[in-house]
C-alpha positions as CSV (number, residue, x, y, z in Angstrom):
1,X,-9.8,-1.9,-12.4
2,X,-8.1,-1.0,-9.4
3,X,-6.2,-3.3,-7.1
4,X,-5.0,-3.4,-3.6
5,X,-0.7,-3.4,-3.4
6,X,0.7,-4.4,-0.5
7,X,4.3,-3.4,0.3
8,X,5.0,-6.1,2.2
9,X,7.8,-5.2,5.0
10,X,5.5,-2.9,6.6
11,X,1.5,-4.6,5.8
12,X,1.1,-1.3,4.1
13,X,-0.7,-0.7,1.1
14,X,-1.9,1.7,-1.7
15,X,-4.7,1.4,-4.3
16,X,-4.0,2.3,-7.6
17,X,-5.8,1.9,-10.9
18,X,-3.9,-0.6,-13.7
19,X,-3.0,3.1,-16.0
20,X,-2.2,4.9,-12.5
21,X,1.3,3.6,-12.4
22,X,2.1,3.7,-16.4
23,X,0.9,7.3,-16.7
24,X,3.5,8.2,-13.2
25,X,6.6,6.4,-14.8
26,X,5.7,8.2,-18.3
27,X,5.5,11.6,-16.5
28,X,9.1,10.4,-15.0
29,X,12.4,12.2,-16.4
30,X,15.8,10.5,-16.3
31,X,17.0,12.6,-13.8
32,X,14.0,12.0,-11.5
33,X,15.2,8.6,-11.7
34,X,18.5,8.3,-11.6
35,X,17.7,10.6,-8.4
36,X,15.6,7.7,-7.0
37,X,18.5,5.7,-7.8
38,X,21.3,7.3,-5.9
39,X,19.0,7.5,-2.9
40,X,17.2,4.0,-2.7
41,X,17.9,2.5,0.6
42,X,17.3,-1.3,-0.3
43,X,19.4,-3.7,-2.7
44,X,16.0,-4.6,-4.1
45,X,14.4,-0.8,-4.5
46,X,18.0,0.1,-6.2
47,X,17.6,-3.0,-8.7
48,X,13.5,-1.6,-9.2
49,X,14.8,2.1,-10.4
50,X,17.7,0.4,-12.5
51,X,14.8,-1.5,-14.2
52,X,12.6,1.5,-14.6
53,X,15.5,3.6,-16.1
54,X,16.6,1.1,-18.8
55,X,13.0,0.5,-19.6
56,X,12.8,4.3,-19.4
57,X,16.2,4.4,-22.1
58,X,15.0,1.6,-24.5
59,X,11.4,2.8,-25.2
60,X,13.8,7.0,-26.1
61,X,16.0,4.7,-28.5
62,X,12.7,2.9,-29.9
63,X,11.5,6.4,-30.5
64,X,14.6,7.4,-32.3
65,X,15.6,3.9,-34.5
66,X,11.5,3.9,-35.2
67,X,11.5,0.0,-34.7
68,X,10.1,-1.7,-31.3
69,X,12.9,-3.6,-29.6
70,X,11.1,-5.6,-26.7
């Protein structure tokens, strides 16, 4: 199902599909992140990568312990 996300600030928008996004951050590394980190402009775009990387981290150590955690 795809869906219509605005961004808000600027009345822009992109269509994606519901897997679109999931199979991006999958394809993500740490550094790629952290990289998106560093150079976020906004507070709030700052706190989103922060999210994505310790989402990113817990679902590595799931991997290793073998246990889900969320």
């Amino acid at each position: 199902m795809a869906e219509y996300i605005t961004d808000g600030a600027s009345g822009g928008g992109f269509e994606h599909d519901d897997g679109e996004m999931y199979a991006i951050f999958t394809k993500m590394t740490f550094p790629q992140l952290e990289e998106r980190l560093i150079h976020a402009e906004s507070r709030d775009a700052k706190a989103f990568y922060r999210a994505l990387l310790n989402l990113k981290l817990q679902i590595a150590q799931e991997k290793i312990v073998g246990e889900e955690l969320l």
